[in-house]
Each structure stands twice: as C-alpha cells, then as structure tokens.
C-alpha positions, 0 to 999 in steps of 0.5 A, a space after each residue: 715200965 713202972 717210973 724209977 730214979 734209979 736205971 732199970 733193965 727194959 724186959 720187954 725188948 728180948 737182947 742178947 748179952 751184946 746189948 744192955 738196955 735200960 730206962 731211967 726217969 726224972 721229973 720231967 719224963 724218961 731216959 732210955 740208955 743202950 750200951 754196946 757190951 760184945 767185948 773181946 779179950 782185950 776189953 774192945 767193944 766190937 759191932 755185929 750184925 746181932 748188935 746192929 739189929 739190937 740197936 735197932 730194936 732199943 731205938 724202936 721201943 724209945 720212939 714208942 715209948 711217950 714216957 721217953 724224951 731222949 737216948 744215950 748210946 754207950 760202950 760198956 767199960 772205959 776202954 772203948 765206946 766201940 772199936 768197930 767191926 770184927 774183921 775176922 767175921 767179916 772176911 767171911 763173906 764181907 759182901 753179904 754182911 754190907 748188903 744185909 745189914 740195916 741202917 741203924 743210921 736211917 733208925 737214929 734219925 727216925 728216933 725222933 728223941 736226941 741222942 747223946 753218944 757217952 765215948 769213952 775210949 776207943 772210938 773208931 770205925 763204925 764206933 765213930 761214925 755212931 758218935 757223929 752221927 748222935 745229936 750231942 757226943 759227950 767223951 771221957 778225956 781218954 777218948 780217941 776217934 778214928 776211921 779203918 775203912 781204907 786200912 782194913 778193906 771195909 768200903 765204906 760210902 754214902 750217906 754215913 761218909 758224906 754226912 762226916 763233912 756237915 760236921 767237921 767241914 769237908 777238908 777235916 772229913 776227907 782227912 779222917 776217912 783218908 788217913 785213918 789217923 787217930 784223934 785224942 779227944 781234945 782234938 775232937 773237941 777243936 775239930 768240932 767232932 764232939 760237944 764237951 770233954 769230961 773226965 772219964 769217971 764224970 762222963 756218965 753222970 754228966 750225960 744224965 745232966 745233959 739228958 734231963 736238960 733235954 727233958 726240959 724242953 718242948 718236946 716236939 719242938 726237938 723233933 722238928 728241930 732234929 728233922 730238920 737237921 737230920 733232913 740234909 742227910 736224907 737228901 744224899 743219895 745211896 748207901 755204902 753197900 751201893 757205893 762199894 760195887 758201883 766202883 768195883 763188883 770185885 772188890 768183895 772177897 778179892 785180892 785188895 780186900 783180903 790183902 788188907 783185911 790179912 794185913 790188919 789180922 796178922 798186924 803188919 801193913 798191906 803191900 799194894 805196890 807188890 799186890 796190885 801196882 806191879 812193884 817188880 822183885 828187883 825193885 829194892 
C-alpha cells in the first residue's frame, strides 16, 4: 500500500461489510485500524464467526506488513465497541459455534505489534473480553463493560476467563464474569480494566496519538515486551470449548442453555428454581 496521512482502505485482504480495515502512516511508519461494523438495528455491534475470522485475517496482514507497528481494534459508530454474540444465531447450534470458532485471542498475542482497544459504548461479553485482552484500552466517557456469559448460557472458560484476573485481581474478575454487572468507564478506569478515558468525540483522535507514540519506540523491544506479557496467558491451560464440556457434556442445547438464552430473547429472567432446582408449584 502506497504511504498516506490520510486512512485508507486495505484492498488486499477481501472482507465482508462485517469488517472495515484501514492503514494510516505517520513519520515514524504505519497503523492498521479494524473496525467491527455488523450493527443490528438498535445500532449494537455484534461478533459472528465471519467477523471472528476477519479479525483474524486483518491481525495476519498486520504482522506481515514491516511498514506496520501497531493496531487499533474498534466498533463502528458510538454506541457500542462490540455488544457480543448473537444470541439468536448461536441457540442454533451453540456447541458447534464453540468448538469451530478460532482464537482470535491466540491471534492478537501472536500480533507481535500493540494493540489498542477504542471503546466507546457498549462493551460487553466477547466485546469486553477483546478490550482486556489488547494491550492498551482507551474508552469515550460512554463506555460501559460487562460480561452475559452466566446470563445467556454462553460458557465461557480457559484462558480468555483466567487471563481476566492478571488484569483487575482475581476478586474484581470473579465479580465481573459472576455478576454480570455493568460498569461505567470511570469504574473501569479505578478497577484498573482500561488505561485512559476521553471524551467520546476525542477518542479516536487520542488512539492515533497514542499509536504514533508507540511508533516511536524500538520495535522489537515492544515485541518482546509484549511476549513476555503475553507469555503468562500461554501457560493456561485449555480453551473455552474444552472447559464447557468437561463440566457437563449436555450442557449444549439442553434444558439450562435454552432456558437462558430464551430468557434473554424474550427479555425476562431465567427461572432455575422451577427449571432445574425442583422449586414445587405451592412454593409461593
């Protein structure tokens, strides 16, 4: 791609309209920008397993690109950095989802190159464990992060789980994949969850100067610096698809992962006492 001070579209790497993925180059070299852009109607970002394997293809042209010396990941618009899942597709066959999809995780530490998270809006499920997961997370003063694993039936486990405690400690991690509450981004900010809050029509501009700061530095001083972060989360052991039927094989597709993820869809709470705990009828 020829050098410009202005973003342009990467041609080369063929997307879908899930996926927008730019380069943008400064004196010191350039910056790759991907932006999540599958919005539902209610202007939500969502993941699928098409934007998961775009994401994947965006990361692997930036670590082969020598020109390249970091990333920003970002959700189109301002209401949502990316709102997770969709539910609806994975009650589908949500076993096969799990087991199929590749790690995107696996591929941002593979990377090489920093990469900082632009959150603005909601951020919440696999959208917060993205965030977590980049190097440096920068968030518009709407921001708001939170997990639904536990809420939805999506049974999340592993690495993408554990690595949520080298962040924030491990009693703030258990409350936030436990709870499923949500948190403003001042709160994410004292939890120590995210680097820097700005206002959200700053955001983007503030990621540019933070990504020419990284251009900077000694490159493969960054790489090893990164790996040797990253190094701790390869050490875990297994991944979510592995977690999820080691603590029960029929856990996809039966009677507790539909009664949540019908729960969500139809916007009331799941009943686990009538469901699975043996609540009788007179109990009132």
């Amino acid at each position: 791609m020829e050098w410009s001070r202005e973003w342009q579209k990467e041609t080369s790497v063929k997307l879908s309209p899930d996926t927008v993925y730019e380069k943008k180059y400064f004196d010191q070299g350039g910056v790759a920008r991907i932006t999540m852009s599958r919005t539902n109607p209610k202007g939500l970002n969502l993941i699928t397993p098409v934007g998961i394997r775009e994401l994947i293809y965006c990361m692997r042209d930036a670590r082969n690109d020598a020109s390249i010396g970091a990333v920003i990941l970002r959700g189109a618009g301002d209401k949502s950095f990316n709102a997770g899942g969709d539910v609806s597709g994975e009650k589908e066959d949500s076993q096969q989802v799990f087991e199929d999809e590749p790690s995107v995780h696996a591929h941002m530490r593979l990377l090489g190159k920093p990469i900082i998270a632009v959150v603005k809006g909601f951020c919440i499920g696999m959208g917060n464990h993205l965030q977590y997961h980049c190097d440096l997370t920068l968030a518009g003063e709407n921001a708001v992060f939170g997990q639904v694993g536990p809420r939805v039936g999506s049974p999340a486990g592993g690495k993408i789980v554990a690595y949520l405690a080298h962040v924030v400690g491990q009693k703030k991690a258990r409350e936030l994949w436990m709870l499923c509450r949500k948190y403003n981004a001042q709160e994410a900010l004292q939890m120590g969850l995210i680097n820097a809050v700005f206002p959200v029509d700053k955001v983007d501009e503030e990621s540019e100067k933070w990504a020419e700061e990284l251009l900077a530095m000694n490159p493969t001083c960054l790489r090893i610096i990164k790996t040797s972060f990253d190094d701790e989360v390869e050490n875990m052991p297994h991944n979510e698809a592995y977690f999820a039927n080691l603590i029960s094989m029929k856990f996809f597709g039966g009677v507790e992962q539909l009664e949540a993820m019908n729960a969500f869809l139809e916007k009331r709470k799941p009943d686990w006492g009538k469901t699975l705990r043996g609540k009788p009828e007179s109990f009132k």
